[in-house]
C-alpha positions as CSV (number, residue, x, y, z in Angstrom):
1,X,0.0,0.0,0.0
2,X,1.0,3.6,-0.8
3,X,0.1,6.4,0.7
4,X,0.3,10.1,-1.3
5,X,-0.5,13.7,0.1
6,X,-2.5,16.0,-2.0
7,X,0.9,17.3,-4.4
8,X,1.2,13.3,-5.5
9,X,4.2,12.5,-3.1
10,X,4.3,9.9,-1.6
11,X,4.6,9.6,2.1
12,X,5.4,6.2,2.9
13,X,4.4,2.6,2.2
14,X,3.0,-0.3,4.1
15,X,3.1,-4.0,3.5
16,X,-0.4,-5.7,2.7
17,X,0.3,-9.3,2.2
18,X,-2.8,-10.3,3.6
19,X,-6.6,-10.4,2.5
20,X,-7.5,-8.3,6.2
21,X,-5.2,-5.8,6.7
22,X,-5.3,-2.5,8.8
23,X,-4.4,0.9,7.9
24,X,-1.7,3.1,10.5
25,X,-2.2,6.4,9.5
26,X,-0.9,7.8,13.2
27,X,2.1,9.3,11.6
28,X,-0.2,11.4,9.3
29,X,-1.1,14.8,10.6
30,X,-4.6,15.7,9.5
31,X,-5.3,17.0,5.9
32,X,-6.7,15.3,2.5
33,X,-4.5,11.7,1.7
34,X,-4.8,8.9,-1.3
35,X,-4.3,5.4,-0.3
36,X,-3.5,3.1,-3.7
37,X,-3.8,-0.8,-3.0
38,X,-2.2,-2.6,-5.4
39,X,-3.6,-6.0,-6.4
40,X,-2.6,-9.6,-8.6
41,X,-4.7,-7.8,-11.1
42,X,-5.9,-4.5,-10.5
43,X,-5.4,-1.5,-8.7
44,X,-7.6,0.5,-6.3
45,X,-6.7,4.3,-5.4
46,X,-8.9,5.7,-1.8
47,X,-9.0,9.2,-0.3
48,X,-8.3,9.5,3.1
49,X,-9.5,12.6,5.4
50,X,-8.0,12.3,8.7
51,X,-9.7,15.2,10.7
């Protein structure tokens, strides 16, 4: 998993090996993110808000 700020940089990454898997976004401060899960065979981009 990826995680990008609003400019398209990305802020850091986090293994997701697994079909359940949690999302740590304490190091975030608040503001506007995009999460992009990469799959076998597709890909899946998500906004964040952390408020």
């Amino acid at each position: 998993m990826f995680y990008y700020d609003l400019q398209g940089k990305l802020l850091m990454t986090q293994d997701g090996t697994t079909k359940s898997h949690s999302i740590n976004i304490a190091k975030l401060q608040t503001g506007v993110y995009f999460l992009e899960i990469i799959g076998y065979n597709n890909a899946i981009t998500k906004r964040i808000i952390k408020e």
